[in-house]
C-alpha positions as CSV (number, residue, x, y, z in Angstrom):
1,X,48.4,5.7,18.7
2,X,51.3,4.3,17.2
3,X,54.8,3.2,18.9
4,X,57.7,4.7,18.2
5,X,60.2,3.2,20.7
6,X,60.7,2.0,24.2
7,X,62.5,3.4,27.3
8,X,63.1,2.2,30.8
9,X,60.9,3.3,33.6
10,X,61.0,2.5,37.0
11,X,63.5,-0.3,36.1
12,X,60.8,-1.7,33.1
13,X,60.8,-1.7,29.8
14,X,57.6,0.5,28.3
15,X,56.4,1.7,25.2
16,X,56.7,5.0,23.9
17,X,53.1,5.9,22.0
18,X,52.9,9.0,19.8
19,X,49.1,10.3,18.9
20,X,49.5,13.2,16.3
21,X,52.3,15.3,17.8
22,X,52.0,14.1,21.4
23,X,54.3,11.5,23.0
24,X,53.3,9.6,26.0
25,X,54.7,6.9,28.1
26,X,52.4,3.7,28.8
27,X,53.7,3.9,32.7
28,X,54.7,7.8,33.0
29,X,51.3,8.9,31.7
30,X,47.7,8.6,30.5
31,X,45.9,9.7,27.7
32,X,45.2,13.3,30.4
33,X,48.7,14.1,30.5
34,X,51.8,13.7,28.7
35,X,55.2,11.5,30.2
36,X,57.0,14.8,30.7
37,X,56.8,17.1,34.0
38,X,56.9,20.8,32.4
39,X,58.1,23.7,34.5
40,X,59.2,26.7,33.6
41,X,62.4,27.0,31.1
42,X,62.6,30.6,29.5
43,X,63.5,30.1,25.4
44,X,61.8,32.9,24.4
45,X,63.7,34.7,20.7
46,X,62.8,37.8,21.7
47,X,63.4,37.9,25.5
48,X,67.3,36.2,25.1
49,X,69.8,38.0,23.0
50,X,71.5,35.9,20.4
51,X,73.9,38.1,18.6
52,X,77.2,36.6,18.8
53,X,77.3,33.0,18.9
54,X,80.9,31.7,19.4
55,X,81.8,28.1,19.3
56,X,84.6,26.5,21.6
57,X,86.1,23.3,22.0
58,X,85.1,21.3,24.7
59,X,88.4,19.7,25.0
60,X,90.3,22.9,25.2
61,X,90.6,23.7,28.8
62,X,92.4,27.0,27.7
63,X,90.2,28.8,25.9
64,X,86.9,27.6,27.7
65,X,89.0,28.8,31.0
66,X,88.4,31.9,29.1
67,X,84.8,32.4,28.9
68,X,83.8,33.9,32.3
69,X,86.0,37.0,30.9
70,X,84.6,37.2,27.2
71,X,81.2,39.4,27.0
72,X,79.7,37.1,25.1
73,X,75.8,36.3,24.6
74,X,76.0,32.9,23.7
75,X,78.8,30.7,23.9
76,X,79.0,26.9,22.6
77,X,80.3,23.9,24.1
78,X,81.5,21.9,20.8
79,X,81.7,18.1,21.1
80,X,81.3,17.9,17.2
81,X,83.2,19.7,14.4
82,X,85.7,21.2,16.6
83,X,86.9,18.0,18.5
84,X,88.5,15.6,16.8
85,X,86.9,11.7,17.0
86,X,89.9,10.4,19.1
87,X,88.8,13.2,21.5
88,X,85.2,12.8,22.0
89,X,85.3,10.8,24.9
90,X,87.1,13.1,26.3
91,X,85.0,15.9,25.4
92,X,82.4,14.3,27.6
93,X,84.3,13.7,30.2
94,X,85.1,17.1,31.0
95,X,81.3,18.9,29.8
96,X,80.4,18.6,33.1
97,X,83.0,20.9,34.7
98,X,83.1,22.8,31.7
99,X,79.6,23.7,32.6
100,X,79.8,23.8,36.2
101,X,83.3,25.6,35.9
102,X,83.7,27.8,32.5
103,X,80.2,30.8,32.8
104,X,80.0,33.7,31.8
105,X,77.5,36.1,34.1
106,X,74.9,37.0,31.6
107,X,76.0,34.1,28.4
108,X,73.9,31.4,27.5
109,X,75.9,28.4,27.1
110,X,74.6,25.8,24.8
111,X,76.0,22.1,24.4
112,X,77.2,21.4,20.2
113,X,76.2,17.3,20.3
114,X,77.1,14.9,17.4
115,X,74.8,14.3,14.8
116,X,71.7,11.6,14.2
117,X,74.2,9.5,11.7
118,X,77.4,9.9,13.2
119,X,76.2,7.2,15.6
120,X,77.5,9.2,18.7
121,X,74.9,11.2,19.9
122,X,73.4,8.6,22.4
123,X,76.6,8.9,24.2
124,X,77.0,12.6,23.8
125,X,73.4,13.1,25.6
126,X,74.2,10.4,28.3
127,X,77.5,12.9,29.3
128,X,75.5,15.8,29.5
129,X,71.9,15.1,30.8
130,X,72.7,11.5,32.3
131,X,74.8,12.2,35.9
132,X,73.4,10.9,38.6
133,X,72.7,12.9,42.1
134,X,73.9,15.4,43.2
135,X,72.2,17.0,40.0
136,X,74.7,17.7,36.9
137,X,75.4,21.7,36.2
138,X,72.5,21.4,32.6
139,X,73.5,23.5,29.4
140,X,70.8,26.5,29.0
141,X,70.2,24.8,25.7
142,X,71.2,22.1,23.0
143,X,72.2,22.7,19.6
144,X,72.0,19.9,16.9
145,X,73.8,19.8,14.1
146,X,73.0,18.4,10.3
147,X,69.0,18.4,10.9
148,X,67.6,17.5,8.0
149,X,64.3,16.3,8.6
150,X,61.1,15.8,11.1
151,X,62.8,12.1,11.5
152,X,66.3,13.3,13.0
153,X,63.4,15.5,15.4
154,X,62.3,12.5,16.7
155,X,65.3,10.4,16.9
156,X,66.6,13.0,19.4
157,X,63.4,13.2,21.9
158,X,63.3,9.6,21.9
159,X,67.3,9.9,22.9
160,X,66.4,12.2,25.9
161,X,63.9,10.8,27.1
162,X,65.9,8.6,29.5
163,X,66.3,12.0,30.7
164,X,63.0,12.9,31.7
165,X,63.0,13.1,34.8
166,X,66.0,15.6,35.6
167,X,66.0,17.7,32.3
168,X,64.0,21.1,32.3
169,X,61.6,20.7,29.7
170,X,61.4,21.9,27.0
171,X,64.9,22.6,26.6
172,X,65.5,25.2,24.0
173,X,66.4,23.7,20.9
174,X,69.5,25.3,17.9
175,X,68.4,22.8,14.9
176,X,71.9,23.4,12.1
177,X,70.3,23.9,8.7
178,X,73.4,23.0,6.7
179,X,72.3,20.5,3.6
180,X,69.6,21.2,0.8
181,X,67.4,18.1,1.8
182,X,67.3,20.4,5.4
183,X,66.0,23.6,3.3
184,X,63.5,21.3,1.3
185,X,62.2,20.5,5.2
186,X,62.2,23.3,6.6
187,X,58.8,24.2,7.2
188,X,58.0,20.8,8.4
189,X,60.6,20.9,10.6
190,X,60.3,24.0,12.1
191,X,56.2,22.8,13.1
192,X,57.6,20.2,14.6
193,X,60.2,21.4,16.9
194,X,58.2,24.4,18.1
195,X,55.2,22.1,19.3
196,X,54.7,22.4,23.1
197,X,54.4,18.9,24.0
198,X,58.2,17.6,23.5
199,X,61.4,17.3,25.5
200,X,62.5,20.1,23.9
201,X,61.5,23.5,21.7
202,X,63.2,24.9,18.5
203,X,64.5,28.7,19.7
204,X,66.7,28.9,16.7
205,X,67.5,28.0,13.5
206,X,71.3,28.3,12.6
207,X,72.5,28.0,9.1
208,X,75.7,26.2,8.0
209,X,77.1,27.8,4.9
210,X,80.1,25.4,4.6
211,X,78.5,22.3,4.7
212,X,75.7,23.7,2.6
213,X,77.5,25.0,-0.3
214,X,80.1,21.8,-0.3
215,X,76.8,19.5,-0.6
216,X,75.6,21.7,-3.7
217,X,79.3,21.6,-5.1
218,X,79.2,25.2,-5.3
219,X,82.1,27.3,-4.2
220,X,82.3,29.6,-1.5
221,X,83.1,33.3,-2.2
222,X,83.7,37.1,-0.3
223,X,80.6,38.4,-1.6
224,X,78.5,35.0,-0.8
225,X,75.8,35.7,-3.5
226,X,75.8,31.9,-4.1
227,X,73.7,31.7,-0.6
228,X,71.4,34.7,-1.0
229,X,68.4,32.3,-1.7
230,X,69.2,29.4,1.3
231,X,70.3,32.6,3.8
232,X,67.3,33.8,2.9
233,X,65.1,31.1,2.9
234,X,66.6,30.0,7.0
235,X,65.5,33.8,8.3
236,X,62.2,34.1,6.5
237,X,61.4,29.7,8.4
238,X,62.7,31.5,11.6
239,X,60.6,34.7,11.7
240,X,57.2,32.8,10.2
241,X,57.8,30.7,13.4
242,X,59.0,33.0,16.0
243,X,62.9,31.7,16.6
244,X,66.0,33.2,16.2
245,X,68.0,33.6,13.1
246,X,71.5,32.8,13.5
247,X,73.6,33.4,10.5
248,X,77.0,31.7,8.9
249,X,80.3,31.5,10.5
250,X,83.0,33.8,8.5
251,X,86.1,31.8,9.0
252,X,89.0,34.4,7.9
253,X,88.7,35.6,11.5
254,X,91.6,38.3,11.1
255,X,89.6,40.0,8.4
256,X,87.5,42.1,10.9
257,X,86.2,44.7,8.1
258,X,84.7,41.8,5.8
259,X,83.2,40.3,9.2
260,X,81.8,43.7,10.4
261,X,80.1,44.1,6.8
262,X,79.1,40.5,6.3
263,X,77.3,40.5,9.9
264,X,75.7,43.7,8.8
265,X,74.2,42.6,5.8
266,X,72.8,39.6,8.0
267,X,71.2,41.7,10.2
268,X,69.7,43.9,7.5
269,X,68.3,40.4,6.3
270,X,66.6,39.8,9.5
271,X,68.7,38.1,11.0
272,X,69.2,38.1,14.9
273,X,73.2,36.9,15.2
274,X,76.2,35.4,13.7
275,X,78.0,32.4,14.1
276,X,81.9,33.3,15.7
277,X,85.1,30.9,15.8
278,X,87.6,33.3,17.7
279,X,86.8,36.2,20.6
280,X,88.2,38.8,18.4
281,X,85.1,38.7,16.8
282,X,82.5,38.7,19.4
283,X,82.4,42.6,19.6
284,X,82.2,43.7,15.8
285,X,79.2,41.3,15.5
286,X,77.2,42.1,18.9
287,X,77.6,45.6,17.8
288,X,76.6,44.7,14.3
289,X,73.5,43.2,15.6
290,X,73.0,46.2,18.2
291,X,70.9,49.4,17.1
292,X,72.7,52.6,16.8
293,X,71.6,55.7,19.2
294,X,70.8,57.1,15.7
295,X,68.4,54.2,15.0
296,X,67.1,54.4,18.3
297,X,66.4,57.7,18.3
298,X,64.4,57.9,14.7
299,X,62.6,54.4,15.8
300,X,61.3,56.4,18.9
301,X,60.4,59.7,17.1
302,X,58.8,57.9,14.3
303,X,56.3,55.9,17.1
304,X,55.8,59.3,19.1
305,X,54.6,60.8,15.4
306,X,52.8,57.9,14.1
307,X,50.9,58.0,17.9
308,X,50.0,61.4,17.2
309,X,49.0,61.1,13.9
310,X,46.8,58.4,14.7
311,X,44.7,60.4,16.8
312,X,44.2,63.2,14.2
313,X,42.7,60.7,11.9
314,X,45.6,60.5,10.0
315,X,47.0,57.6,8.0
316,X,50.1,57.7,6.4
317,X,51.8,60.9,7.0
318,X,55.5,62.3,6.1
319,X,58.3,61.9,8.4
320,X,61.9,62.7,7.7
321,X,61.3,63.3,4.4
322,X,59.8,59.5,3.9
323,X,56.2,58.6,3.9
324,X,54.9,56.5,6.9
325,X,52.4,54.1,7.2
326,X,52.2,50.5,9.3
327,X,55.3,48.5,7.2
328,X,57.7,51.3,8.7
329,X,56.0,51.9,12.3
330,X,56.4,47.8,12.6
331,X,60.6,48.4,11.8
332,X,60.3,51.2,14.5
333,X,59.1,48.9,17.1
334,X,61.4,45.9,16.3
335,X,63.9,47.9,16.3
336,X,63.0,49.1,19.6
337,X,62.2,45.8,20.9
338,X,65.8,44.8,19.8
339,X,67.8,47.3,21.6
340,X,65.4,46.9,25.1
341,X,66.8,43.4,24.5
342,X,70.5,44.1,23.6
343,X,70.8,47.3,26.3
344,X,70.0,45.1,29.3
């Protein structure tokens, strides 16, 4: 075992002990169990649509007023980027209501917390997990921004776990992938966050073009062929470890044809949603990550066939003018699986 910080329990001071990837509490737990009470907390990439993901201020009453009208899969409370540091504390100060107050029906709505460095996000997590009884309206999950190695990981459990006791755990993790020290760790990172034993588990990995390309001094362009290789790179992580995709935020929001084509290409990358900055665009990307009838109707065709082939002892066999075999059956079913997911 080693120690890795200290946290008050029952009004004393105690270690924190990691063993491998476990982290236990010298009074919460023993070696048998870990410090966490786990019950049920549903995170799952393929079970929660994800397609548009629209940021809003948390200090803007007027558009979050908003959000019980938008049809929106997942909508997030921004303390970061989109609040402005003499604003902060207010942005906590109103996250509770926010949550309590500003749901849609069938939206997820995440909490956008400061970063590891910024030297805020101890006070950003206090506002949202820390109130006392009667329990605090929780976000459905917690997105953190500029993670760029297993270390900022860690530095966040350790900042929840004052929280223990009246956080569902794990809480379903966005990790922002927006540096190139974060693609060099990627794989480590995502190992980490999807262990079971922690405060919280990685559901998504959401990539940040704008930081990204600023940190490589590259410049940002229409076509974005200077992010082909890190766009692709934060989708292939995702899918090797079962979390969503989310893909970057197009921020000429009145050009709805470049969105519409840009959030099409991301979802013929495998991508699973798109970042959005205004409600104007929530619809041309949900639909862009939505299978057409037409999709859905070869995807179901193609299974009936390749069902029937298989018990005639055939292998590949010719559909539609294309040759079948697994690779394309597999496209059928996620494909399938997507709009059973989107359709509900």
């Amino acid at each position: 075992f080693s120690s890795i910080g200290t946290h008050i329990h029952m009004g004393s001071k105690t270690q924190i002990l990691r063993k491998g990837h476990a982290v236990f509490c010298t009074r919460c737990s023993s070696l048998s169990g870990a410090v966490f009470a786990w019950r049920p907390y549903s995170n799952d990439a393929i079970t929660r649509p994800r397609r548009a993901v629209l940021y809003v201020p948390t200090t803007d009453q007027k558009k979050t007023r908003k959000i019980p009208t938008l049809n929106v899969d997942t909508v997030v409370f921004d303390f970061e980027d989109g609040v402005a540091l003499n604003q902060k504390d207010v942005a906590r100060h109103l996250i509770q209501e926010t949550l309590s107050t500003c749901r849609g029906p069938n939206t997820e709505h995440v909490v956008r917390v400061n970063g590891n460095d910024s030297g805020l996000l101890g006070a950003d997590l206090k506002a949202v997990f820390g109130g006392k009884p009667p329990p605090n309206k929780l976000p459905d999950a917690l997105m953190l921004p500029k993670v760029e190695s297993v270390e900022h990981l860690q530095q966040l459990e350790l900042g929840l776990l004052p929280y223990c006791s009246s956080t569902p755990v794990p809480l379903p993790l966005f990790a922002i992938i927006e540096s190139p020290m974060a693609l060099l760790n990627l794989r480590a990172i995502c190992e980490f966050g999807i262990y079971r034993t922690r405060m919280f588990k990685l559901c998504a990995l959401v990539f940040g073009s704008d930081d990204f390309i600023a940190l490589l001094g590259g410049t940002r362009t229409v076509s974005a062929t200077e992010l082909i290789y890190a766009r692709q790179s934060v989708v292939t992580h995702a899918k090797a470890f079962g979390v969503c995709a989310i893909d970057m935020v197009d921020i000429e929001y009145k050009n709805l044809d470049n969105l519409k084509y840009q959030a099409l290409e991301g979802a013929r990358m495998g991508y699973t949603g798109k970042q959005v900055i205004h409600p104007n665009q929530v619809p041309v990307v949900q639909s862009a990550f939505s299978p057409s009838e037409a999709q859905v109707r070869w995807a179901r065709n193609l299974i009936i066939a390749f069902e029937e082939n298989q018990k005639a002892g055939k292998g590949a066999f010719e559909y539609d003018g294309k040759m079948i075999d697994r690779p394309l059956l597999l496209q059928a079913r996620n494909i399938i699986s997507c709009y059973d997911v989107t359709s509900k």
